[in-house]
N, C-alpha and C positions, 0 to 999 in steps of 0.2 A: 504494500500500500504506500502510493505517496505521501510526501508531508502536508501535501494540501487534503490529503483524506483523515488522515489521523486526527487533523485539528477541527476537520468537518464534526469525525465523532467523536470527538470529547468534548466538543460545544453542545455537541444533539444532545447526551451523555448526562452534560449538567443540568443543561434545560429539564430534560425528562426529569429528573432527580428534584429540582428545585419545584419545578411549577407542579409532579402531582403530591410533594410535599404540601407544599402551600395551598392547593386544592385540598387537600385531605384535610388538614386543621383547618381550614375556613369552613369546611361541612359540617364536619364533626360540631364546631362552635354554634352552628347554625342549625345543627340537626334537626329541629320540630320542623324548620320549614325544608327540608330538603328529602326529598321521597326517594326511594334507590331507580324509580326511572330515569329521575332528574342526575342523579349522579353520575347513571350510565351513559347520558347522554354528552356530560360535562368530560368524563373521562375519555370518550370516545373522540371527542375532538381535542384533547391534547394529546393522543395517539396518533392520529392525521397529521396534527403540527410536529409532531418527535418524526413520522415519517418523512415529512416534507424536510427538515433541517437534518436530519441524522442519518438517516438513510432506514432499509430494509431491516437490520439485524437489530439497529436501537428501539424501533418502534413495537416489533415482536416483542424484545423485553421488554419496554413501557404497557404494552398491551397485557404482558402475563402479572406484570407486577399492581397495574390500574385494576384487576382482576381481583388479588389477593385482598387489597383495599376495599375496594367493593364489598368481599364477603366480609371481611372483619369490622370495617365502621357502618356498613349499612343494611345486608342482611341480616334478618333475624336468626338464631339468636346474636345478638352481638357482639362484637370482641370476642369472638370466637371462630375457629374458620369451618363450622359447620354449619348446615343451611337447612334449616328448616319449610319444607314445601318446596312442591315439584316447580310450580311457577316462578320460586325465585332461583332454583337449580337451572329453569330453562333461561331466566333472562343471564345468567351470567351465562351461559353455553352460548347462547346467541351472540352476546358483547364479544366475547373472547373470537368467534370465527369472524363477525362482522369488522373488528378492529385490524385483523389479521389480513382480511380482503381487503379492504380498505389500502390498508399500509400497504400492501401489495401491487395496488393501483398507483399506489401516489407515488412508491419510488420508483416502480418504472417509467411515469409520464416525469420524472425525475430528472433518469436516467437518461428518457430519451432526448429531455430537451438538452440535458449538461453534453449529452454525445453532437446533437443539431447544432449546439453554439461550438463545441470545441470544433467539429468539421469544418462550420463556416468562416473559424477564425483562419484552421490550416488551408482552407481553400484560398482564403484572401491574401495570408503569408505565401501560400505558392505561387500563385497568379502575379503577385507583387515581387516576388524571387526571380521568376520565369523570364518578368521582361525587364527586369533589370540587366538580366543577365543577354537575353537578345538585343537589348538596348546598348552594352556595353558599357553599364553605370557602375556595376559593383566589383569591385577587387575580388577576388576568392579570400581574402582575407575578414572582409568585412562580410561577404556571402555565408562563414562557416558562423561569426559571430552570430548574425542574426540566428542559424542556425540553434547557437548553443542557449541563445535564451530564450528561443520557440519552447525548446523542450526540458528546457533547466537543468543543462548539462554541466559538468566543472569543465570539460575539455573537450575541444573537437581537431582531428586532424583530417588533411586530403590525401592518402597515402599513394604515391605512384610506385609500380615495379618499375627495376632499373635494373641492370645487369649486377648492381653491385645489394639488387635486393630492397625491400621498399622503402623509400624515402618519401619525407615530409615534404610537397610540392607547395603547400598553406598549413598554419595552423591558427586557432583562436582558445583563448583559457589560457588562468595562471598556468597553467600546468603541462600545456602543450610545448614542442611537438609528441607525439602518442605514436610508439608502436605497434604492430597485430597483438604482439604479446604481452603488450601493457594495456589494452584497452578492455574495457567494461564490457562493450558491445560493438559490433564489426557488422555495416553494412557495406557488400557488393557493389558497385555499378556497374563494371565489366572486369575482365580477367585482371587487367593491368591497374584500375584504379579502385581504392575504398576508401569508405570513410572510419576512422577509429572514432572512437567515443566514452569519457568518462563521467561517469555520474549515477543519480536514479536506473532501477529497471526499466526497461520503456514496454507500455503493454503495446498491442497489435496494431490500436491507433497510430500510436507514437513511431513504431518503425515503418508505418506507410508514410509516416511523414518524412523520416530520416530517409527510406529510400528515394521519395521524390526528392528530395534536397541531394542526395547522392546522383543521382542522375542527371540536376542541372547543374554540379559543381563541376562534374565531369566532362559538361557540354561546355562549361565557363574557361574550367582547363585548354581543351583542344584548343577552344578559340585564341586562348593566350598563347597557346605553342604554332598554330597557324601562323598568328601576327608575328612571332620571333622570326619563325622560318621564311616569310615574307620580306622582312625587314634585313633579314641577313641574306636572301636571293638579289633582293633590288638592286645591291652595286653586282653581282653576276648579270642581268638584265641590261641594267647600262650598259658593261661593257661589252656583251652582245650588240648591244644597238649601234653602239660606239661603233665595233669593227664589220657589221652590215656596213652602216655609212660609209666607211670607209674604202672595203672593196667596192661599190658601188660609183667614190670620187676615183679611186684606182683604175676601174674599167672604162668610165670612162671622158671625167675631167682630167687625168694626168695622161691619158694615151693622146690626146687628141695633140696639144704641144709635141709631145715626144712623138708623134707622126709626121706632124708636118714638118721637122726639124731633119728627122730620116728621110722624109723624101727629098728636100733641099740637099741635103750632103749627099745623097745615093744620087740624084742628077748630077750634081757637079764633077762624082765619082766616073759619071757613064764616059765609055767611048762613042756611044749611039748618038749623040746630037754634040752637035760643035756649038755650043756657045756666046755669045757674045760679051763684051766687059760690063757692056748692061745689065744683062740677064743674070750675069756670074755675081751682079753686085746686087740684085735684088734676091736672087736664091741665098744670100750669104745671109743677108738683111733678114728674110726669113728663119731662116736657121737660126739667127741671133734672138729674135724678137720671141722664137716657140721656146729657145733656152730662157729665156728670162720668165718667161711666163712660167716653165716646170720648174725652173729654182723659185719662186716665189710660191709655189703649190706645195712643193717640198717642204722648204722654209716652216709656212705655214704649220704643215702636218707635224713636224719636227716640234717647231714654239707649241702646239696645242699639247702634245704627248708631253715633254717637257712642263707645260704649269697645271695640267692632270695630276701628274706624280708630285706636286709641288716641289720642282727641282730648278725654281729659278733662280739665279745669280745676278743680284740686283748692287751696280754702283751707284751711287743719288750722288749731288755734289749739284752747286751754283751754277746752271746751264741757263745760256741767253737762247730766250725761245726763238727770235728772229732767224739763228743761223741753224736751228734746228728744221724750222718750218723751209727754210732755203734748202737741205740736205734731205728732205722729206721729197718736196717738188722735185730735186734732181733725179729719185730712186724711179721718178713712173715716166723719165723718159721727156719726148716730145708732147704726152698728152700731158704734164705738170704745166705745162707755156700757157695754157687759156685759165688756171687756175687763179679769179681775182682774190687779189691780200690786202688786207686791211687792218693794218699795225698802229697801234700810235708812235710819236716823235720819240718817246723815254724809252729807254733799255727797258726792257720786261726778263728779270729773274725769275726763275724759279726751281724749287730740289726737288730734282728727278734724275733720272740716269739717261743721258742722252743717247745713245743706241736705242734703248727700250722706245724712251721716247719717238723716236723718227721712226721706229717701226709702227708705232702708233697712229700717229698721224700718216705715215704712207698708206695703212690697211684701209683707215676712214677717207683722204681723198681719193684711192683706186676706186671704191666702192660708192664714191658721192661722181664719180666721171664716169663712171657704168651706169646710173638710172638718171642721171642731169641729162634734160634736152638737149640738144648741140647749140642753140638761140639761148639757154640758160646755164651757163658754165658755174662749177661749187664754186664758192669762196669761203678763205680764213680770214677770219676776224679774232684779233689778238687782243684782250682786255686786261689790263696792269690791278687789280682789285689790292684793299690796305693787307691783307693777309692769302690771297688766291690769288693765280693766273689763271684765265680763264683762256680756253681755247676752241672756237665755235670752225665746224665745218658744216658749213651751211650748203645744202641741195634744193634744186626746185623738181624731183623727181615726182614721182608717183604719191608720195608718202605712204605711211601705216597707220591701220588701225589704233586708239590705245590697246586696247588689248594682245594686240600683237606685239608692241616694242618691246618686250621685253625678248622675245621668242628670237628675235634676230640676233642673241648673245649666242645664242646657244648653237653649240658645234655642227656643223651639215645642217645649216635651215638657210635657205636664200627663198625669203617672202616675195620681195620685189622683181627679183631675177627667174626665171625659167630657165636659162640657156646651157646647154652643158657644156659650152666652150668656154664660161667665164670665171671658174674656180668650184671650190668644193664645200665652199660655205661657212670656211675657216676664218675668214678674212676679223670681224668686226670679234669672234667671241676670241681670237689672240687679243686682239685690240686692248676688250675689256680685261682679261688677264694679266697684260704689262702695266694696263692702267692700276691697276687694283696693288699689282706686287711692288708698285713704288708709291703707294698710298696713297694715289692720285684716285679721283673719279670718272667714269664715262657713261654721261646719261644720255636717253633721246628726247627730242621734244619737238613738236611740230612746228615747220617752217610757217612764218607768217605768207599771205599767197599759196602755199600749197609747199610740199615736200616735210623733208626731216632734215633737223640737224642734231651734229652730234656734238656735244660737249664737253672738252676733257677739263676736271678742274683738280689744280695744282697744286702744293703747298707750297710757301714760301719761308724758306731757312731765317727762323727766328735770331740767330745771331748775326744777319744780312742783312735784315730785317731795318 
């Protein structure tokens, strides 16, 4: 019996004890006016009440004991437990079964409703378990507590087999973690997981509830060892994606340069056509121009795999951006000549690492002279700020969505480009990685009249300052 039953009946216990005391000497005091139907009547519903508060087995004895009182203060002869005449033989025989029925009624519809309410509270604790747990609100931790004060447990544990034998995956209680062989009571959910448990005996109710709760700690588990497994696949997924992307710029953004570069040298090679110093100087032209373009694809692929592994070698030092953005424009050739610059009069400092740098700005104007109309060439605009250098490459392209600026960091994505002749998508997310690895920033934001520009902002060396 639980402790909540015990104290049911030693409440029922006293009651019985007290009130057909006090019933008895208030009759007995009163005796002229009290008739022994009247008393049978009075005893019989403190029998109903000892059943209702005490349960089945107190009110049987209040029933045999309201009985004995009966014969002794109210039948004749009195104070005596003999009974003089059949009729008052039969009204005690009658009180005694009628009490008995009675009691029998009342603690079943008792029973039933203490059983109705206890279901309806475990239905509302599972349903309220069930979708926390599908919901993804509850810890298995805080899942077993509830657990352990549903059923007034001192301990609960979630036990998993492991090769090294079962261990504690959660537990709740001073007294937890629990093993199979310390615990009070062991509910199954499948081969590999149980739940232990210290405290109380739990009757049949109590372990449907433990096994439903064992069932959804079980459910709650997996979902935790999915999300692990998930979470520890993701970087294998990337780098799958990664190197998809990759052979895909391989096959066929870096073939295309490296074809038209072998066909220029394998003409120039042939004996089959005789050449001209013309032809020999635009097949050369050729040949140069496909090399430059696979060294900058390469480049490319090299700086990404490079601040991937975070393996960059960063110098910063007091660099004047003027002759960085000069050595920028020089790297893309004849098409830097239409790039308009917009500097002011004063030296503009700032700490960054100059190689990083001009690789920076080269990625951002190749990529601003690729979607800029040929009637709208990019410009740099240089701005000297008290603590930033700001550095703006401004396009009148297409522009992007918000939503999409960010997407064009990211390695193999050319939003505004379609072409497979004009690189591999590397270009802007190097960009933002040199930017980043010299604590500089590079943001997008949309061109006034239409397009994007890109931003790179600077710091400026406090002791230059």
């Amino acid at each position: 019996m639980s402790m909540s039953g015990w104290r049911r009946t030693a409440t029922g216990t006293a009651l019985a004890v007290l009130v057909l005391t006090a019933t008895t000497i208030m009759s007995a005091h009163y005796r002229q006016h009290v008739n022994l139907l009247t008393a049978v009547l009075v005893y019989l519903l403190i029998t109903v009440l000892v059943a209702l508060t005490a349960g089945l087995p107190v009110a049987i004895l209040s029933a045999v004991a309201a009985t004995m009182l009966l014969n002794y203060f109210f039948t004749p002869p009195l104070h005596r437990f003999t009974i003089n005449g059949h009729a008052n033989v039969l009204a005690l025989v009658v009180f005694v079964f009628v009490a008995v029925v009675v009691s029998l009624l009342v603690d079943r519809a008792e029973r039933r409703r203490r059983e109705a309410t206890l279901a309806t509270m475990q239905a509302e604790t599972l349903a309220e378990v069930a979708g926390s747990v599908l919901r993804g609100e509850s810890a298995l931790t805080e899942f077993l507590d509830r657990l352990r004060v549903t059923l007034e447990l001192d301990a609960v544990s979630l036990l998993e087999q492991t090769p090294d034998g079962w261990q504690a995956a959660a537990a709740a209680g001073p007294d937890a973690p629990l093993g199979p062989e310390e615990a009070d009571t062991v509910v199954s959910a499948s081969p590999s997981v149980m739940l232990a448990m210290n405290g109380p005996s739990l009757d049949e109710n109590a372990l449907r509830v433990a096994r439903a709760f064992a069932y959804q700690a079980a459910s709650a588990l997996r979902a935790e060892r999915l999300e692990v497994e998930a979470e520890q696949a993701r970087p294998l997924r990337e780098l799958d994606k990664t190197r998809t992307a990759l052979l895909a710029a391989v096959s066929h953004d870096l073939r295309t340069p490296l074809a038209g570069a072998k066909a220029a040298v394998s003409s120039l090679l042939s004996d089959a056509v005789d050449f001209s110093e013309e032809d020999r100087h635009e097949l050369l032209a050729t040949a140069d121009e496909s090399l430059d373009r696979l060294t900058r694809l390469i480049s490319n692929l090299l700086d990404m795999s490079r601040i991937q592994a975070g393996a960059m070698l960063v110098h910063s030092q007091d660099v004047d951006i003027d002759g960085v953005i000069a050595q920028a424009l020089d790297s893309l050739g004849p098409g830097g000549d239409c790039v308009r610059i917009h500097v002011p009069d004063e030296i503009c400092t700032a700490y960054a690492d100059p190689g990083l740098l001009e690789r920076v700005l080269g990625n951002l104007l190749e990529n601003a002279l690729r979607v800029s109309p040929p009637e709208q060439p990019p410009a740099v605009v240089l701005r000297c700020l008290p603590n930033r250098v700001q550095i703006r490459v401004v396009d009148h392209g297409p522009g992007l969505d918000e939503s999409q600026r960010e997407r064009i960091f990211q390695p193999f994505q050319r939003l505004s480009d379609t072409s497979n002749t004009t690189g591999v998508g590397l270009g802007l997310a190097v960009a933002r990685g040199f930017a980043e690895a010299m604590g500089a920033t590079l943001e997008p934001e949309p061109t006034p009249g239409g397009g994007l520009s890109m931003v790179v902002s600077l710091k400026v060396n406090a002791s230059s300052a």
